[in-house]
MILUM-364142 format. One line per 10 residues: number of its first residue (from 1); their letters; for each residue x, z, y of N, C-alpha, C. Coordinates in steps of 0.05 Angstrom, whole numbers, always signed. Layout:
BEGIN
NUM> A> X/Z/Y/X/Z/Y/X/Z/Y ~ ...
This chain:
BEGIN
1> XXXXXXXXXX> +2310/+6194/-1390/+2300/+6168/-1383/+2288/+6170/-1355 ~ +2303/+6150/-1336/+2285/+6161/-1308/+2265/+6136/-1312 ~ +2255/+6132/-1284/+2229/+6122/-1280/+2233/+6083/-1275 ~ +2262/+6084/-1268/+2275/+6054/-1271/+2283/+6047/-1300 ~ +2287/+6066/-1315/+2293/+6055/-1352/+2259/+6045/-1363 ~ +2269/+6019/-1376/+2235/+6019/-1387/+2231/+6035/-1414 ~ +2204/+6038/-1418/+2217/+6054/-1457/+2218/+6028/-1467 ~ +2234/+6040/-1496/+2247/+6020/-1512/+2221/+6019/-1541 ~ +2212/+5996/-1550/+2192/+5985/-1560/+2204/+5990/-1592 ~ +2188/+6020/-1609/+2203/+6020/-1643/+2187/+5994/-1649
11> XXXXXXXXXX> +2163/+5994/-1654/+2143/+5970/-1674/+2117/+5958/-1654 ~ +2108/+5939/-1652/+2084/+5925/-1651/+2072/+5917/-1669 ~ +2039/+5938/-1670/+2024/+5930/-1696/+2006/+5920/-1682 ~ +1986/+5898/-1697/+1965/+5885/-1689/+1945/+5898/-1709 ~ +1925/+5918/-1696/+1900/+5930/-1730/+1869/+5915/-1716 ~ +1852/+5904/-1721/+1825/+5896/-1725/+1814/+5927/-1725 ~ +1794/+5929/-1703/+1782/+5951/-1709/+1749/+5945/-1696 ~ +1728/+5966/-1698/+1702/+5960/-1694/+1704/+5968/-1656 ~ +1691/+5948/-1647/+1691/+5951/-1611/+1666/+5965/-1609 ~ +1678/+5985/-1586/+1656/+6014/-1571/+1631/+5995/-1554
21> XXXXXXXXXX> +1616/+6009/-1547/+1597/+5991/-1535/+1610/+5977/-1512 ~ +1625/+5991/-1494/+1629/+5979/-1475/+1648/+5955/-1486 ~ +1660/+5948/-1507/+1670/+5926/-1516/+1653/+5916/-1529 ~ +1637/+5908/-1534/+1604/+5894/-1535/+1610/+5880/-1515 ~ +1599/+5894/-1497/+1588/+5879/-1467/+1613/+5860/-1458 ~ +1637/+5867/-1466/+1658/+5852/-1455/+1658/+5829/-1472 ~ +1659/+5832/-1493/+1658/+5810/-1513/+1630/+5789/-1515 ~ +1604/+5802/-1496/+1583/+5785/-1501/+1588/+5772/-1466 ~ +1603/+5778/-1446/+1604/+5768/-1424/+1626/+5745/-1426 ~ +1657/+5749/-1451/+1667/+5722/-1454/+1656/+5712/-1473
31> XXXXXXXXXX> +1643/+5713/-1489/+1626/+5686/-1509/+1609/+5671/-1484 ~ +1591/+5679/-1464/+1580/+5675/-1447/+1596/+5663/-1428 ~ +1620/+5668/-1426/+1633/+5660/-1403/+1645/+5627/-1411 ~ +1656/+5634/-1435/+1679/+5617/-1452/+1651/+5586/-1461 ~ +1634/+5603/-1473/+1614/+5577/-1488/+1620/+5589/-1522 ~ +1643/+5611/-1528/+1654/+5608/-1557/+1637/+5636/-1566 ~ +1628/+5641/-1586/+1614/+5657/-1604/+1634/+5678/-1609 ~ +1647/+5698/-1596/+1672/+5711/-1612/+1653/+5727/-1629 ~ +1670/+5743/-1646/+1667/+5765/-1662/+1662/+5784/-1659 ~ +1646/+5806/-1673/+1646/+5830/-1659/+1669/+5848/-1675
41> XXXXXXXXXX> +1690/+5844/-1663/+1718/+5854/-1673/+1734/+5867/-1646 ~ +1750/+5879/-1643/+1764/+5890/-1618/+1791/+5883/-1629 ~ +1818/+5869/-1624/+1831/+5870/-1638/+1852/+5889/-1617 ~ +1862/+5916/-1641/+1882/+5933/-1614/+1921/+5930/-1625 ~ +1934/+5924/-1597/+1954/+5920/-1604/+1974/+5947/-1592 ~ +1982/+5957/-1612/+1994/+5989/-1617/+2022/+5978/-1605 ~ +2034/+5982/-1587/+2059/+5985/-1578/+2069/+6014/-1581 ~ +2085/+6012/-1601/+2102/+6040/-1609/+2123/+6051/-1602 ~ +2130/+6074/-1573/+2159/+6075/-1568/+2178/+6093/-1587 ~ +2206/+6085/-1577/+2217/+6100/-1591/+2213/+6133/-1580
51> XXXXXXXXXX> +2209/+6136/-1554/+2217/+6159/-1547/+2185/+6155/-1519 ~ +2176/+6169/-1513/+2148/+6173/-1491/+2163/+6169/-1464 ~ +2159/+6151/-1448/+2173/+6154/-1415/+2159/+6177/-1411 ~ +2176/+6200/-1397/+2162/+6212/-1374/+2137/+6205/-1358 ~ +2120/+6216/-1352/+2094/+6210/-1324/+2114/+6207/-1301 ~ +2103/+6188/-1287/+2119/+6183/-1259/+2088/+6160/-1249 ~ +2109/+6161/-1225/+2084/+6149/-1208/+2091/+6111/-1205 ~ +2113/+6110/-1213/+2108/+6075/-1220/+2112/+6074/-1251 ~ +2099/+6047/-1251/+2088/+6042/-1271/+2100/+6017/-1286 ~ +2112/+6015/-1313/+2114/+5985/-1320/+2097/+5968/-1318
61> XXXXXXXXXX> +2094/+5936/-1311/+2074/+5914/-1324/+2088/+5914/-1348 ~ +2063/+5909/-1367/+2072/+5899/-1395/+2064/+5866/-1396 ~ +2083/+5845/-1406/+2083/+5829/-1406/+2079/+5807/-1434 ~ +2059/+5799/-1440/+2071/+5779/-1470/+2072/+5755/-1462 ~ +2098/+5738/-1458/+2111/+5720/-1457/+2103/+5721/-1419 ~ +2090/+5700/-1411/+2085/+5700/-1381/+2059/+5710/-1377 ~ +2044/+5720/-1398/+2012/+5734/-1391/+2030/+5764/-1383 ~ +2006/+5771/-1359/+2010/+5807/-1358/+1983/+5816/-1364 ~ +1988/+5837/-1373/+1964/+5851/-1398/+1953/+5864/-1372 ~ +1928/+5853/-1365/+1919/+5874/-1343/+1919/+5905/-1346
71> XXXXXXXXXX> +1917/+5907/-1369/+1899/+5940/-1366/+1917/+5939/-1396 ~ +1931/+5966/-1402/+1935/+5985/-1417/+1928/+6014/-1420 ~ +1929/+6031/-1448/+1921/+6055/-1449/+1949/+6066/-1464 ~ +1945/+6095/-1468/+1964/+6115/-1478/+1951/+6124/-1498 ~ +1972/+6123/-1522/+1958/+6139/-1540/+1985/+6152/-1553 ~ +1989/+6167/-1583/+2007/+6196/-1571/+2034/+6185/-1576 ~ +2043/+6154/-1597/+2066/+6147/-1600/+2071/+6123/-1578 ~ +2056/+6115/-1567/+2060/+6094/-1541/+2035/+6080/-1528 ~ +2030/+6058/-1527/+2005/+6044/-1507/+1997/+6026/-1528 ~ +1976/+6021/-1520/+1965/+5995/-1533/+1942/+5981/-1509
81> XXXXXXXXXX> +1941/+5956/-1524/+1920/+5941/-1505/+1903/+5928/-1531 ~ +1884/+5919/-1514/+1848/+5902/-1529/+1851/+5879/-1524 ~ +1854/+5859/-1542/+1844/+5827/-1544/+1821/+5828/-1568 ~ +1794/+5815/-1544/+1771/+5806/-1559/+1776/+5778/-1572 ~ +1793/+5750/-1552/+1786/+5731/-1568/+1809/+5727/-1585 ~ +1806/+5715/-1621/+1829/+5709/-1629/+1843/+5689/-1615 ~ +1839/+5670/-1596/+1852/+5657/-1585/+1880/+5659/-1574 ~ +1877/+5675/-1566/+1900/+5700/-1553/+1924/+5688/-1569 ~ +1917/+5698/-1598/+1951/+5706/-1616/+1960/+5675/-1621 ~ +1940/+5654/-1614/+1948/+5628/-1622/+1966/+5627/-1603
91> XXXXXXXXXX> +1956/+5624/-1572/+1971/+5616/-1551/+1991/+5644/-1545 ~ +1994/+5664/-1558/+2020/+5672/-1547/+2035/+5679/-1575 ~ +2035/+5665/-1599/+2036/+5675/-1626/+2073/+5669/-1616 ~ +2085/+5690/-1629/+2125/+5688/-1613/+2129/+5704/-1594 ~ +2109/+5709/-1569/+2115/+5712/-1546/+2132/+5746/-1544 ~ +2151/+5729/-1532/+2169/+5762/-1518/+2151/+5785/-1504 ~ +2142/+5812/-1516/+2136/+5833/-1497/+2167/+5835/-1474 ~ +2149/+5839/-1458/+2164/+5844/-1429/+2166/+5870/-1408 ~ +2169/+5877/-1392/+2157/+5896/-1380/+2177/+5885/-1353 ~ +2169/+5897/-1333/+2168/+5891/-1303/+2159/+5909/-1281
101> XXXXXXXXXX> +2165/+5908/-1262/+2164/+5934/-1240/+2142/+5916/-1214 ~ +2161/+5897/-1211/+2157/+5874/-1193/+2140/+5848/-1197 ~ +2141/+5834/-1218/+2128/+5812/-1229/+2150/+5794/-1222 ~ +2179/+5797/-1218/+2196/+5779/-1214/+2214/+5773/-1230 ~ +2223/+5807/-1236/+2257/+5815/-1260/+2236/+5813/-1282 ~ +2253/+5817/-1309/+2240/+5823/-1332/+2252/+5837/-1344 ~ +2246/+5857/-1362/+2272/+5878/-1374/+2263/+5858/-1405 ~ +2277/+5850/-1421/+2271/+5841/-1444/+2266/+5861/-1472 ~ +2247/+5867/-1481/+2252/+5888/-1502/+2268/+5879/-1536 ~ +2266/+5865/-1534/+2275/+5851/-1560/+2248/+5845/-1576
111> XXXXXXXXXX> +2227/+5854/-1568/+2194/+5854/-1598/+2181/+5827/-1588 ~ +2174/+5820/-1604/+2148/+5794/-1599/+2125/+5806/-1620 ~ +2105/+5785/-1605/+2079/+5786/-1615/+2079/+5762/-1635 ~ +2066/+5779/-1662/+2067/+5764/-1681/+2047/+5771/-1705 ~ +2024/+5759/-1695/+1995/+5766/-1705/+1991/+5762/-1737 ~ +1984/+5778/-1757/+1991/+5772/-1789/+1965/+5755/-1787 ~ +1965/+5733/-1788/+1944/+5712/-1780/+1922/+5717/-1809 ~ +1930/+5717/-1833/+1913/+5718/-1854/+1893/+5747/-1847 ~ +1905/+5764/-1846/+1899/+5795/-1839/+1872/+5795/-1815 ~ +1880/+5777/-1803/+1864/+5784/-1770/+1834/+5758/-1782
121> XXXXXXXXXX> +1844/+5732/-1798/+1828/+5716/-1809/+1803/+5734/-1821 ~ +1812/+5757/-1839/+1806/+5763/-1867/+1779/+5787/-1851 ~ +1790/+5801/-1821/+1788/+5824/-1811/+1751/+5809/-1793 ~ +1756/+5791/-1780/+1734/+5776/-1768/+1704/+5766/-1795 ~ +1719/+5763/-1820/+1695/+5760/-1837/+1690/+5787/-1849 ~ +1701/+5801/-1839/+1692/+5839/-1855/+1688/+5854/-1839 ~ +1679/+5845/-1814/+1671/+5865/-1794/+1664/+5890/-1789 ~ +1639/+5882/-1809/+1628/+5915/-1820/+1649/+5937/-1830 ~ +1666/+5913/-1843/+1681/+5938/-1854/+1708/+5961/-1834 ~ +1711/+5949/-1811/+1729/+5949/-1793/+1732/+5983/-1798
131> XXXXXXXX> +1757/+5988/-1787/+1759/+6017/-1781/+1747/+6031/-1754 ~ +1738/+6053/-1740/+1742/+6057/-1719/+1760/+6056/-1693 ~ +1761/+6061/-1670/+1778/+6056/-1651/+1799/+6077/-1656 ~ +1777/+6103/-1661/+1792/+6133/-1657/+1819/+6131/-1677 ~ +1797/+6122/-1706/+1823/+6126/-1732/+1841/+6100/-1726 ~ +1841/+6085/-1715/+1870/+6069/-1711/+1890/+6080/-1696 ~ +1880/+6097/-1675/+1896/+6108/-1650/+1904/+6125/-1657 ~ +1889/+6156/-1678/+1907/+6179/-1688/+1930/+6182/-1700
């Protein structure tokens, strides 16, 4: 796989998990920002490759539908990103993951985002009970 192949996307999971402090502060600056009371929930979305791209020095955008995910992380089967508000899965609930070099082409992966809406409902009234960040990512 060189550094122009994008990786190819096995599963997208959506898990509810408990937010680190510094996701606190993010989550009490958009309730603040927005006017809306969010949750204290982190919701992380596990993009799973089939195979790990190589390190190289460019980088994909990851894309869901026409949002680009500012900031992604690595974890050991692929990336994932953080959405605090459920808002999110409403307005992009379908949306094609994408990836991009440029912000112009789009490589299409075939996965959409497709939030188990009861699950994420059920996950915001059990907060306490949430899992950690670590045990979702191992």
């Amino acid at each position: 796989m060189n550094s122009l192949t994008p990786p190819k996307i096995a599963a997208v999971e959506i898990i509810a998990a408990q937010p680190t402090e510094p996701d606190r502060s993010t989550i009490a600056h958009l309730s603040a920002q927005t006017g809306k009371g969010l949750d204290d929930v982190a919701y992380l979305i596990k993009v799973q490759f089939v195979q790990m791209p190589p390190v190289t020095s460019q980088g994909w955008a990851l894309y869901v539908g026409d949002f680009r995910v500012p900031k992604y992380w690595a974890y050991k089967e692929g990336i994932y990103f953080k959405v605090f508000d459920p808002h999110f899965f409403t307005e992009h609930d379908g949306d094609a993951l994408r990836f991009s070099v440029d912000g112009t082409s789009f490589v299409e992966t075939g996965k959409k985002l497709v939030p188990p809406k009861a699950k994420l409902q059920k996950a915001t009234r059990d907060a306490t009970k949430l899992p950690s960040q670590e045990e979702v990512l191992k």
